[in-house]
PDB file as gemmi writes it, atoms N, CA and C in Angstrom:
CRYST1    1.000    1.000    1.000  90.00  90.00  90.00 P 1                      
ATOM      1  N   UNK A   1      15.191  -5.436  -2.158  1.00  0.00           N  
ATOM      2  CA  UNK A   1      13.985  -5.111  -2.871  1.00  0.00           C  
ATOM      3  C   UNK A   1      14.172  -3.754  -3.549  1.00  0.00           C  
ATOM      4  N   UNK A   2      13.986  -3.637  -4.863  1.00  0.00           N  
ATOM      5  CA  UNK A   2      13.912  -2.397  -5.600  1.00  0.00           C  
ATOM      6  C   UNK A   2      12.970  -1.439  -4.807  1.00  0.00           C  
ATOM      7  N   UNK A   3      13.515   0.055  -5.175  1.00  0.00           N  
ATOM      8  CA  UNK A   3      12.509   0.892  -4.682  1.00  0.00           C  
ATOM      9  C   UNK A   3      11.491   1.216  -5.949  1.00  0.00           C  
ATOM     10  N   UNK A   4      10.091   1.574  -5.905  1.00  0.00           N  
ATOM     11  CA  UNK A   4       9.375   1.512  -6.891  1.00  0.00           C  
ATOM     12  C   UNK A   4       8.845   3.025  -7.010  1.00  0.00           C  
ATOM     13  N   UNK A   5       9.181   3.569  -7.902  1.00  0.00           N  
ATOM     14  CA  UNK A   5       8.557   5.179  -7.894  1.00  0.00           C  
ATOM     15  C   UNK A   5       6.966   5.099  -7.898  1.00  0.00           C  
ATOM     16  N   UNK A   6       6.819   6.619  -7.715  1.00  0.00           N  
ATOM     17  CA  UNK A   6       5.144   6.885  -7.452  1.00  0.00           C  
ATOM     18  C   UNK A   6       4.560   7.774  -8.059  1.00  0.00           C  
ATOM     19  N   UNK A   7       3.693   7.753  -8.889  1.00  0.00           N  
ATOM     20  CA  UNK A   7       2.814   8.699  -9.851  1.00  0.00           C  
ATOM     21  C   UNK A   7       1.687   8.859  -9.317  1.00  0.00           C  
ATOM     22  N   UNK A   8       1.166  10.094  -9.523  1.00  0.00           N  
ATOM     23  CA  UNK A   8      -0.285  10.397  -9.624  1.00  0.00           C  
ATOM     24  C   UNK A   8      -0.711  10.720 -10.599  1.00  0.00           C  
ATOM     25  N   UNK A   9      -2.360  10.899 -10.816  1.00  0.00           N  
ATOM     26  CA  UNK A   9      -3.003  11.135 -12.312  1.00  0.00           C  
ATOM     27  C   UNK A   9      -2.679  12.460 -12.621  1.00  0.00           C  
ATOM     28  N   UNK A  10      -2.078  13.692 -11.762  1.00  0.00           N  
ATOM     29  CA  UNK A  10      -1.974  14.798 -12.497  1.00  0.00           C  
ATOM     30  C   UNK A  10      -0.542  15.096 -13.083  1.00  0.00           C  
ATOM     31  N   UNK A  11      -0.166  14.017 -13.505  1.00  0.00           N  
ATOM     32  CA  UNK A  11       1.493  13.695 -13.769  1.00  0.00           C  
ATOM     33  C   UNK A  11       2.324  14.304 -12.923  1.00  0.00           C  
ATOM     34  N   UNK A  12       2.183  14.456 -11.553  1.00  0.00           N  
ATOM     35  CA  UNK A  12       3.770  14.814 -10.909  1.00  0.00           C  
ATOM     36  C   UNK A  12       4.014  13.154 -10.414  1.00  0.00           C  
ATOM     37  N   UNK A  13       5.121  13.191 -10.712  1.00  0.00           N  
ATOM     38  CA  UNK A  13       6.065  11.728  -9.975  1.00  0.00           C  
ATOM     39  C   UNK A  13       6.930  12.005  -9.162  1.00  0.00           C  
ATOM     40  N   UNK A  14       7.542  10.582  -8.200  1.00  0.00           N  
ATOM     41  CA  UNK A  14       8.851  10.526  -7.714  1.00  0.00           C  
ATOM     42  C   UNK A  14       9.594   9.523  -7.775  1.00  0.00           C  
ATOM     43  N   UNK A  15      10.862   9.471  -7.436  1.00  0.00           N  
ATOM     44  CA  UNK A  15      11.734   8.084  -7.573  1.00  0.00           C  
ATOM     45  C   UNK A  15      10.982   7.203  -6.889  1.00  0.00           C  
ATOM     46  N   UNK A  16      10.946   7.387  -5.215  1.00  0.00           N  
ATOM     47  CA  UNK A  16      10.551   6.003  -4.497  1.00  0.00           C  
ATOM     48  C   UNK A  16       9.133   6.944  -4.052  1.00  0.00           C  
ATOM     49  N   UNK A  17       8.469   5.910  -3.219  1.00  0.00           N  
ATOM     50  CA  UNK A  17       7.029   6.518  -2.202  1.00  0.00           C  
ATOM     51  C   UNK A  17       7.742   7.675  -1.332  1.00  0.00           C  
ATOM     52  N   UNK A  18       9.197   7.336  -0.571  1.00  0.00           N  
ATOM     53  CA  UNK A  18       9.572   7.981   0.559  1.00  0.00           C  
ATOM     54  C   UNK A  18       9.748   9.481   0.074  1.00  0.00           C  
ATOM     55  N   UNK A  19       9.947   9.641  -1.205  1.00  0.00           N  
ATOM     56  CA  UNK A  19      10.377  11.312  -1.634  1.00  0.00           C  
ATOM     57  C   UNK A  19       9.010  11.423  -1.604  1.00  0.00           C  
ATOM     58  N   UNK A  20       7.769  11.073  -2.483  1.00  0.00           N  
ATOM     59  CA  UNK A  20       6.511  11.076  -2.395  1.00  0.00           C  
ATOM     60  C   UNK A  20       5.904  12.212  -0.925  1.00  0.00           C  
ATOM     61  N   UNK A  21       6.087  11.014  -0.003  1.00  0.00           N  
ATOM     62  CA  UNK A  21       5.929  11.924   1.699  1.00  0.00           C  
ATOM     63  C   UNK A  21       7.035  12.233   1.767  1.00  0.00           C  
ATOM     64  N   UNK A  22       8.054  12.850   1.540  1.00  0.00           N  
ATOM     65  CA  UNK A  22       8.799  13.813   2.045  1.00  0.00           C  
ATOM     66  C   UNK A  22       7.984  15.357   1.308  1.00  0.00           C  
ATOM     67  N   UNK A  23       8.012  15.310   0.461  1.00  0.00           N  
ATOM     68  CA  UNK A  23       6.990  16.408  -1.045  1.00  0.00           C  
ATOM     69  C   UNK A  23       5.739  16.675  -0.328  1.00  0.00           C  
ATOM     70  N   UNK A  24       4.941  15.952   0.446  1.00  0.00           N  
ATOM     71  CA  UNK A  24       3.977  16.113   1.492  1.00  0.00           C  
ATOM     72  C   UNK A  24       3.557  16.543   2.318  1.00  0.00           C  
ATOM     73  N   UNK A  25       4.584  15.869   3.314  1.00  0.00           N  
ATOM     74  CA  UNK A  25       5.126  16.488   4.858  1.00  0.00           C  
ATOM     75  C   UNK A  25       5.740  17.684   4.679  1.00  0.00           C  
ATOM     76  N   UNK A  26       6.481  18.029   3.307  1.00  0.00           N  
ATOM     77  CA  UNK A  26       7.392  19.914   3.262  1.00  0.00           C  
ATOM     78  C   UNK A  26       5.668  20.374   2.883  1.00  0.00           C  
ATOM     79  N   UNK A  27       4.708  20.244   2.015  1.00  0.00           N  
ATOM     80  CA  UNK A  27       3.617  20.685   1.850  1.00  0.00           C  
ATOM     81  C   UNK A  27       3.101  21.134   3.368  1.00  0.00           C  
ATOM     82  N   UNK A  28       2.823  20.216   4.161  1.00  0.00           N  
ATOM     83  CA  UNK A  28       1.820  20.468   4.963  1.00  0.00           C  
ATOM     84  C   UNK A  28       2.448  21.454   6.024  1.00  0.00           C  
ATOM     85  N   UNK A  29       4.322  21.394   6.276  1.00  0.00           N  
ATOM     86  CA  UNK A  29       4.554  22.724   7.452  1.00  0.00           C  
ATOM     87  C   UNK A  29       4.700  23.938   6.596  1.00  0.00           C  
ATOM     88  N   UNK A  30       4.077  24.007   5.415  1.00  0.00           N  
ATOM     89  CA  UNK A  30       3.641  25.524   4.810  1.00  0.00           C  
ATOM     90  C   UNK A  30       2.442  26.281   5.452  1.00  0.00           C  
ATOM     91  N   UNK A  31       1.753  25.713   5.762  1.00  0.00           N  
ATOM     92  CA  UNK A  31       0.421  25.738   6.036  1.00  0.00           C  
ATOM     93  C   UNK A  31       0.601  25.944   7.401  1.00  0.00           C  
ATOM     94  N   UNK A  32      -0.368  27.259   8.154  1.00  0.00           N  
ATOM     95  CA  UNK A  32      -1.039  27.395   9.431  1.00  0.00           C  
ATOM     96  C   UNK A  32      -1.757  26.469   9.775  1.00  0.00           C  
ATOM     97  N   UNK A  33      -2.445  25.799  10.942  1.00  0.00           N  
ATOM     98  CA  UNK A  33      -3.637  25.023  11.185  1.00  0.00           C  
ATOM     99  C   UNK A  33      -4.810  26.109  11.048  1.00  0.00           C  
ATOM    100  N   UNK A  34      -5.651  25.743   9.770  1.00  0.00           N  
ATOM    101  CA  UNK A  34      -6.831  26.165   9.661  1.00  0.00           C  
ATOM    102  C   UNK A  34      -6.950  27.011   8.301  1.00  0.00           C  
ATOM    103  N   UNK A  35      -5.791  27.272   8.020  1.00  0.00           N  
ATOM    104  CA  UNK A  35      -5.285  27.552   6.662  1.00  0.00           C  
ATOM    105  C   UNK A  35      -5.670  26.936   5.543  1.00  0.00           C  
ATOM    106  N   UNK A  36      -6.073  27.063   4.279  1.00  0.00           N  
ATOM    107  CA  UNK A  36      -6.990  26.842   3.552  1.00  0.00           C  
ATOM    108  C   UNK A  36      -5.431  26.603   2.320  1.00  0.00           C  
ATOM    109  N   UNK A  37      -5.575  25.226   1.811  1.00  0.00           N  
ATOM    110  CA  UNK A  37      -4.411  25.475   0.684  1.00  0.00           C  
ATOM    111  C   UNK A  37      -5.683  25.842  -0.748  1.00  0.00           C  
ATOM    112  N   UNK A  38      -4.674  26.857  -1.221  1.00  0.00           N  
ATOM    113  CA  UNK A  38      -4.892  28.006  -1.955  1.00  0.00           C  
ATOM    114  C   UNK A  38      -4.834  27.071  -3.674  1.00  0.00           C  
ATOM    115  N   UNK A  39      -6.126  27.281  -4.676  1.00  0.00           N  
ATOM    116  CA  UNK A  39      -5.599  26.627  -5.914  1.00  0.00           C  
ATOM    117  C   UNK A  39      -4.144  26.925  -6.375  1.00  0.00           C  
ATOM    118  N   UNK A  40      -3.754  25.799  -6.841  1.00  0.00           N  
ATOM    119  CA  UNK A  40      -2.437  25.653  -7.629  1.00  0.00           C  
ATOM    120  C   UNK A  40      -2.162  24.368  -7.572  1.00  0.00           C  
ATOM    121  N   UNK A  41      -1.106  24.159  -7.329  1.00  0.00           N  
ATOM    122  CA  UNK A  41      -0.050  23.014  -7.353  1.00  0.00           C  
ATOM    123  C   UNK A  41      -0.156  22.219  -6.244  1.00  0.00           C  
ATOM    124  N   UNK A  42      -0.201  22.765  -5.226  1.00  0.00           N  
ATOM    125  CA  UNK A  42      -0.593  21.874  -3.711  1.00  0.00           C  
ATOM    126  C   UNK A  42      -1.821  21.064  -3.704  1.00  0.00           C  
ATOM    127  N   UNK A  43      -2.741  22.168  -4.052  1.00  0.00           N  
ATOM    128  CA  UNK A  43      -4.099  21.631  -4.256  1.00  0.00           C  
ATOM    129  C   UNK A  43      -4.614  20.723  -5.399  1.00  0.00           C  
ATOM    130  N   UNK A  44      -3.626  21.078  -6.119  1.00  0.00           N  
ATOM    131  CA  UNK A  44      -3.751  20.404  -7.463  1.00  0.00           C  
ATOM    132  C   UNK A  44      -2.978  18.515  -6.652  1.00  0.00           C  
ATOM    133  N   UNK A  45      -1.981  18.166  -6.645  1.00  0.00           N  
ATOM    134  CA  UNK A  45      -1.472  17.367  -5.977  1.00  0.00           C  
ATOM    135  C   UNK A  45      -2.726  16.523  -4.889  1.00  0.00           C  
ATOM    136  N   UNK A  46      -2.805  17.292  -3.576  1.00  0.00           N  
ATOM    137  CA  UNK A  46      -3.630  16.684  -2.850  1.00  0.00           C  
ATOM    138  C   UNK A  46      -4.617  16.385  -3.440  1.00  0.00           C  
ATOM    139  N   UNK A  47      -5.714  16.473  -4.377  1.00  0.00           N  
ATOM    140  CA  UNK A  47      -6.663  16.205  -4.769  1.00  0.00           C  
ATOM    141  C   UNK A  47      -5.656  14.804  -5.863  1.00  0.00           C  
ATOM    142  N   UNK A  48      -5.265  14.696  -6.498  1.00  0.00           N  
ATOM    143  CA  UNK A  48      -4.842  13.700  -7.200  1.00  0.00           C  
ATOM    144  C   UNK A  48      -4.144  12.553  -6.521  1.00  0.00           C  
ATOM    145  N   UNK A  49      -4.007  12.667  -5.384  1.00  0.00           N  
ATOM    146  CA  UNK A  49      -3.465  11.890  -4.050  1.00  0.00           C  
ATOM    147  C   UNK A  49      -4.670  11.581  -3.818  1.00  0.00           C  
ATOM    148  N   UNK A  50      -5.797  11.748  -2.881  1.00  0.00           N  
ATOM    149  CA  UNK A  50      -6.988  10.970  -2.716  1.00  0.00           C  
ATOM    150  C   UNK A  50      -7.780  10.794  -3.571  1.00  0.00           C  
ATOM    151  N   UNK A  51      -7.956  10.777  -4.867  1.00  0.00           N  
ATOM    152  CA  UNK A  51      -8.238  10.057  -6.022  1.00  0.00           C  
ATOM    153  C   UNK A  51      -7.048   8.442  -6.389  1.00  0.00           C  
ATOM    154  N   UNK A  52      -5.767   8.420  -6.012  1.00  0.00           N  
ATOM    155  CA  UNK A  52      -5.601   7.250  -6.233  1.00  0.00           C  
ATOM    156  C   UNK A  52      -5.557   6.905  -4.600  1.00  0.00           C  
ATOM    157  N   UNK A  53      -5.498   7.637  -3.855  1.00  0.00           N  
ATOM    158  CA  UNK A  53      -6.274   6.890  -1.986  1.00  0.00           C  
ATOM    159  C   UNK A  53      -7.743   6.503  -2.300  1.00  0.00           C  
ATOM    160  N   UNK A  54      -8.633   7.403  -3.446  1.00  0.00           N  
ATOM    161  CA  UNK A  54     -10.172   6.267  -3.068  1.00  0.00           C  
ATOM    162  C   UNK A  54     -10.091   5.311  -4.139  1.00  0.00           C  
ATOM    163  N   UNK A  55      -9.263   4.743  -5.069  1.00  0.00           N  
ATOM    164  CA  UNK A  55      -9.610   3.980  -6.337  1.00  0.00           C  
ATOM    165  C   UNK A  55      -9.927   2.447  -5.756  1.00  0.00           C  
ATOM    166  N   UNK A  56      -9.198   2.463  -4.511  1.00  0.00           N  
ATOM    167  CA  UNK A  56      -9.299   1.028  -4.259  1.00  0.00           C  
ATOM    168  C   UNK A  56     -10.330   0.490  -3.143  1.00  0.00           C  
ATOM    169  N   UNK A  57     -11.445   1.855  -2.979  1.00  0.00           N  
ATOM    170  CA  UNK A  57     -12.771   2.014  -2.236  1.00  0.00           C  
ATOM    171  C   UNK A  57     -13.558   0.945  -2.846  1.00  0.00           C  
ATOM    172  N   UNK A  58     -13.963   0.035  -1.589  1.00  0.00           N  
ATOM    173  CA  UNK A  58     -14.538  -1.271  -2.254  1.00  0.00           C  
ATOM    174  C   UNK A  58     -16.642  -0.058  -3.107  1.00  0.00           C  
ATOM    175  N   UNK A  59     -16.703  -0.567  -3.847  1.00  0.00           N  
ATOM    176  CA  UNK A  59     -18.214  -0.162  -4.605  1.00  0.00           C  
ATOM    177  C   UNK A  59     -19.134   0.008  -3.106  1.00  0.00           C  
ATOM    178  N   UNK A  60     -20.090   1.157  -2.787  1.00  0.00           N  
ATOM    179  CA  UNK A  60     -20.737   1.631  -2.140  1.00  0.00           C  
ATOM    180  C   UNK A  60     -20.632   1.962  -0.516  1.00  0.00           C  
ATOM    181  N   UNK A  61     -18.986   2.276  -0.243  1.00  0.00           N  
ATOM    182  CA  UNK A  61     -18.195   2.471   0.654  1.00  0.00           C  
ATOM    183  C   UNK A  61     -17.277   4.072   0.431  1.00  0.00           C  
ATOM    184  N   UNK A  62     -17.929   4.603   1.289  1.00  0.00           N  
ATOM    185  CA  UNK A  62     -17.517   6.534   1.147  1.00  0.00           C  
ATOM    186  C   UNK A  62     -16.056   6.499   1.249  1.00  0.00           C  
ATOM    187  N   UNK A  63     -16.017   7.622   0.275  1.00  0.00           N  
ATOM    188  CA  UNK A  63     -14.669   7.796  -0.586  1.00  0.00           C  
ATOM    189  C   UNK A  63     -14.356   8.876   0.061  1.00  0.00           C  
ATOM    190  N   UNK A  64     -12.915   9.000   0.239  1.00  0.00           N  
ATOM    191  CA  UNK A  64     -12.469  10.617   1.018  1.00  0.00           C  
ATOM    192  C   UNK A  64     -13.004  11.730   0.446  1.00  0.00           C  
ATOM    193  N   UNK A  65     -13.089  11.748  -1.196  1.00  0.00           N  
ATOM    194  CA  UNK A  65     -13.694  12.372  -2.237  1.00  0.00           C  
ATOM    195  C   UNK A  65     -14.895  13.147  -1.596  1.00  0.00           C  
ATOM    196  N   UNK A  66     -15.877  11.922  -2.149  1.00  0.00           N  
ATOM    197  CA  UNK A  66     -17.326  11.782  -1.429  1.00  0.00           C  
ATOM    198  C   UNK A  66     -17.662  12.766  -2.859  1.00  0.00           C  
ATOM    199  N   UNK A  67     -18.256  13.708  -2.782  1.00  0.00           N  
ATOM    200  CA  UNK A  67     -19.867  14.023  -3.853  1.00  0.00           C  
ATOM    201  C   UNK A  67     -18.654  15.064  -4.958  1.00  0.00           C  
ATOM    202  N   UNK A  68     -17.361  15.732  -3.774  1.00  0.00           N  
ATOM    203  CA  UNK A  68     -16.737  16.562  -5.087  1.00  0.00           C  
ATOM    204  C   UNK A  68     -15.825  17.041  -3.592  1.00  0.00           C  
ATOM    205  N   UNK A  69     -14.561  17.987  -3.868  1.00  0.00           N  
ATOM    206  CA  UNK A  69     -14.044  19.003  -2.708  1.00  0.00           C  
ATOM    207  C   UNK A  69     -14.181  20.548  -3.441  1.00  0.00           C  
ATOM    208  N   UNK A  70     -14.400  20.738  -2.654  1.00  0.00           N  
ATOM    209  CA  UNK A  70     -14.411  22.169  -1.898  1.00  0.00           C  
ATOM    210  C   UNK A  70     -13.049  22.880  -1.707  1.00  0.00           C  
ATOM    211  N   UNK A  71     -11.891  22.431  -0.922  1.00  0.00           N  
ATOM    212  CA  UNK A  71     -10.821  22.827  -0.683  1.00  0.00           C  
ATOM    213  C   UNK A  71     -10.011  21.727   0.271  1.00  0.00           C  
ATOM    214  N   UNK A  72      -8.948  21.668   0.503  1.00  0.00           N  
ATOM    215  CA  UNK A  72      -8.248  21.237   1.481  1.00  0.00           C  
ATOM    216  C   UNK A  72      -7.499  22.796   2.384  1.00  0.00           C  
ATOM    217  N   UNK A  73      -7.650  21.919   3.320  1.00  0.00           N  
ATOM    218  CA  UNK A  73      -6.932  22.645   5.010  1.00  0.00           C  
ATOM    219  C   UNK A  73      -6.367  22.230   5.734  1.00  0.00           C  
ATOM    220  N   UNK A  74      -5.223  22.351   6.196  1.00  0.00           N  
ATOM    221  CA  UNK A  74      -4.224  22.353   7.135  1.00  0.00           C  
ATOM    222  C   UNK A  74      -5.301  22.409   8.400  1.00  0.00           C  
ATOM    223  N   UNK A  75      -5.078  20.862   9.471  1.00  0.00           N  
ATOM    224  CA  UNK A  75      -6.037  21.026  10.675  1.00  0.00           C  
ATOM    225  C   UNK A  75      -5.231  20.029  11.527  1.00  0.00           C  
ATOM    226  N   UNK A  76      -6.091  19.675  12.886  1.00  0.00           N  
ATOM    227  CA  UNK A  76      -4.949  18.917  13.896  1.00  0.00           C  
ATOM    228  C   UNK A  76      -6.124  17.694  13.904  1.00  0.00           C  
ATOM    229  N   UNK A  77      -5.354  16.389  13.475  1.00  0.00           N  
ATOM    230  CA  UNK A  77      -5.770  15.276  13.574  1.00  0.00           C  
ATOM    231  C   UNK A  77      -5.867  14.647  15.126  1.00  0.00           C  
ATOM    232  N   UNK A  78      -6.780  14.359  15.586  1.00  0.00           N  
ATOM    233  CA  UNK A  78      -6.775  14.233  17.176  1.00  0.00           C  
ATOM    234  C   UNK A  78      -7.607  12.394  17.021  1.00  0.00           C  
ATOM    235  N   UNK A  79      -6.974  11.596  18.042  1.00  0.00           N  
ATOM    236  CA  UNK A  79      -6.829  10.540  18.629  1.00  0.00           C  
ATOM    237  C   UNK A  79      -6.492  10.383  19.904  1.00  0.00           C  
ATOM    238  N   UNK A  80      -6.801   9.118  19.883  1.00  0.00           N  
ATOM    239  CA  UNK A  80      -6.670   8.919  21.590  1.00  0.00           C  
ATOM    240  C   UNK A  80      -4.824   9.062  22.088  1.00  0.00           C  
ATOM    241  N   UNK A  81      -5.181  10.356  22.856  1.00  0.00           N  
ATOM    242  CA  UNK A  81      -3.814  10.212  23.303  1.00  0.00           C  
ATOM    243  C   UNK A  81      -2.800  11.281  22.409  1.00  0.00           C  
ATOM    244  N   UNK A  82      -3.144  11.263  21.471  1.00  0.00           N  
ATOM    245  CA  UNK A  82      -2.239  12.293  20.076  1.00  0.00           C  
ATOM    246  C   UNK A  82      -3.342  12.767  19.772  1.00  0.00           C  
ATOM    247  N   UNK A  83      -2.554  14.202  19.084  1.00  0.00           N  
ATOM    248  CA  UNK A  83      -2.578  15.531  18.707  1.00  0.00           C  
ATOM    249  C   UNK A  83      -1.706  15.714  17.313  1.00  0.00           C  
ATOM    250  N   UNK A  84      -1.736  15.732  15.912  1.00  0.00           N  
ATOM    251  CA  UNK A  84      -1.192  15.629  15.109  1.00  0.00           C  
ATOM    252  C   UNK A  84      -1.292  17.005  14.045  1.00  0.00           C  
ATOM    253  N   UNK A  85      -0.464  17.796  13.303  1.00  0.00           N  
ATOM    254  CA  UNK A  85      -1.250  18.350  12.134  1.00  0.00           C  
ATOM    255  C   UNK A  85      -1.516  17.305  10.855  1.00  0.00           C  
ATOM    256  N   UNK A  86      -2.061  17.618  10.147  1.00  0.00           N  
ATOM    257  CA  UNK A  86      -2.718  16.478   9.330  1.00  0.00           C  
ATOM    258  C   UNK A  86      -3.578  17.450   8.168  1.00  0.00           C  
ATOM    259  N   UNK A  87      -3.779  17.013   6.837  1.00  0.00           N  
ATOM    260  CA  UNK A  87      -4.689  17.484   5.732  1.00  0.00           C  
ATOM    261  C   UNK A  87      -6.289  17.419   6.132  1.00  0.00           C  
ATOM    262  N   UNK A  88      -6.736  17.819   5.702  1.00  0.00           N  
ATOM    263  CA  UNK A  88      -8.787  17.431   6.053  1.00  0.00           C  
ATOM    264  C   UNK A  88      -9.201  18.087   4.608  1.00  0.00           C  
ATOM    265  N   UNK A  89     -10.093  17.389   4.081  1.00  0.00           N  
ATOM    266  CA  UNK A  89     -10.746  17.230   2.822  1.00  0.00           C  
ATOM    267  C   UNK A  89     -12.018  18.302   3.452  1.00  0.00           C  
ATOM    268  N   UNK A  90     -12.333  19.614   2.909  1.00  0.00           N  
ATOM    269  CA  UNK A  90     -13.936  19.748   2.868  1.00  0.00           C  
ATOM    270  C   UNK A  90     -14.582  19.849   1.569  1.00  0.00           C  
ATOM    271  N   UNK A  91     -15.580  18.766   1.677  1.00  0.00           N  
ATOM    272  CA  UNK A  91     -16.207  18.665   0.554  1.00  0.00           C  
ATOM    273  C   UNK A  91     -17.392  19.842   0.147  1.00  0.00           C  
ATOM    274  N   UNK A  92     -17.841  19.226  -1.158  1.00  0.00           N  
ATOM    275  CA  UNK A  92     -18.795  20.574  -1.777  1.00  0.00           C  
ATOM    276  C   UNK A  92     -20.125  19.995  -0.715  1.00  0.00           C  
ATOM    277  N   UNK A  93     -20.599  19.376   0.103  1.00  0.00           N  
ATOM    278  CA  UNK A  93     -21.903  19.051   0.983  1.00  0.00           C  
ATOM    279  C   UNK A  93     -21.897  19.475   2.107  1.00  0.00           C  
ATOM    280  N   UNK A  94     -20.222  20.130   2.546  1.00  0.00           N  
ATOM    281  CA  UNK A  94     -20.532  20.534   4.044  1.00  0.00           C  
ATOM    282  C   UNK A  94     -19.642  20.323   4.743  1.00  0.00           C  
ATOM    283  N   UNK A  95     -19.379  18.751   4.298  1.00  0.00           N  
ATOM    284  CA  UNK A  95     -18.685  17.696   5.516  1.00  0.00           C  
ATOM    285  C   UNK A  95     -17.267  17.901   4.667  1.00  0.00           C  
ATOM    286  N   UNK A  96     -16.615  17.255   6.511  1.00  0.00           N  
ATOM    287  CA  UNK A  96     -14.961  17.421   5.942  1.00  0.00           C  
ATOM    288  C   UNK A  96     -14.531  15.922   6.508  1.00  0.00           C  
ATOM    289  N   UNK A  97     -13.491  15.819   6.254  1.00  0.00           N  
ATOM    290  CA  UNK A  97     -12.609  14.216   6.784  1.00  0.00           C  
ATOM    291  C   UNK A  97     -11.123  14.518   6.772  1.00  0.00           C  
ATOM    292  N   UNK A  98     -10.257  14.083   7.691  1.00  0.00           N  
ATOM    293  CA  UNK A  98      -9.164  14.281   7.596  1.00  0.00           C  
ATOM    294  C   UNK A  98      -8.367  13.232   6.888  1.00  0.00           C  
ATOM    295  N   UNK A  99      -7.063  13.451   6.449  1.00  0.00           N  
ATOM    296  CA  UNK A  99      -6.690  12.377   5.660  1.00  0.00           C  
ATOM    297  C   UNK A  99      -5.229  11.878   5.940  1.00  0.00           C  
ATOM    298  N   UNK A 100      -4.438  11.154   5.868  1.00  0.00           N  
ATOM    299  CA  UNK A 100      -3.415  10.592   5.867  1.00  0.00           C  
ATOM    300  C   UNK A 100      -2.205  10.602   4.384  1.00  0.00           C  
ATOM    301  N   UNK A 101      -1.358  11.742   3.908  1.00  0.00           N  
ATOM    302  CA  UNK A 101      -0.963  11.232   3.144  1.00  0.00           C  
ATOM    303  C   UNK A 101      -0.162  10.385   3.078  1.00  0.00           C  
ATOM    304  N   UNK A 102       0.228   9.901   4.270  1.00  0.00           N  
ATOM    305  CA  UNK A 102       1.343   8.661   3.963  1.00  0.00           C  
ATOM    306  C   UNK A 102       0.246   7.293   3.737  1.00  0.00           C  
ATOM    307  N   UNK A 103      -0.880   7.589   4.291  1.00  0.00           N  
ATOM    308  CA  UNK A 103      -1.299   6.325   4.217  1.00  0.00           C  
ATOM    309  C   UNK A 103      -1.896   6.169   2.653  1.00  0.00           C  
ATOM    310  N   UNK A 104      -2.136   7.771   2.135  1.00  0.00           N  
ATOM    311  CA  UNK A 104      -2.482   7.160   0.731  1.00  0.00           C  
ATOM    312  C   UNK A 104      -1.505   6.785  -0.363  1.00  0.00           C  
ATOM    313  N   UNK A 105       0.005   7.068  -0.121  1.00  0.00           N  
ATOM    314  CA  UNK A 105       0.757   7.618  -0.658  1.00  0.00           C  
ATOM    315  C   UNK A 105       1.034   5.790  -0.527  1.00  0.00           C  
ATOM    316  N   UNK A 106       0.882   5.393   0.489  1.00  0.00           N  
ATOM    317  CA  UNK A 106       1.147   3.841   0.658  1.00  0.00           C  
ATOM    318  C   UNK A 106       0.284   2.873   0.150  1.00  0.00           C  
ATOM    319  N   UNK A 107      -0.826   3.676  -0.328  1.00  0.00           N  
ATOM    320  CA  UNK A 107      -2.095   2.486  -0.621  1.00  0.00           C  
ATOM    321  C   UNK A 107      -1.654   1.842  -1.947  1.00  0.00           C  
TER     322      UNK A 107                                                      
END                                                                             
């Protein structure tokens, strides 16, 4: 099976998805937990990453988006059993959500 490169809307690309999250995962061990990524290029990126993670949000089903962001932050994704670092979206209303870039990077 061919590998299929990956674009986002703010034109950065890659060959396959896997450089995609590799470009990700080096993003996120920049970052302290609780650390605020700073406008530029990171931020610029993550925000164009959950814009094509919500496109395929079925109509009246909350979008990682949601009303606008605020910033992204470096935080620890917690589940049963695991302890992860992980991205979290805080939006302009308050609320935050954590996010997955492999899983959007896969959507």
């Amino acid at each position: 099976m061919a590998k299929k490169p990956f674009s986002l809307a703010n034109g950065r690309s890659w060959s396959t998805r896997q450089e995609a999250i590799a470009h990700f995962t080096e993003m996120l061990g920049r970052y302290k937990v609780d650390e605020t990524v700073p406008q530029g290029t990171d931020h610029d990126d993550l925000l164009a990453l959950l814009q094509h993670y919500d496109r395929d949000v079925p109509q009246g089903q909350e979008t990682k988006i949601g009303i606008g962001v605020e910033r992204f932050a470096k935080g620890q994704c917690r589940g049963e059993g695991f302890t992860r670092p992980c991205f979290f979206v805080h939006r302009a209303d308050g609320s935050s959500d954590d996010f997955s870039f492999i899983k959007a990077v896969r959507s």
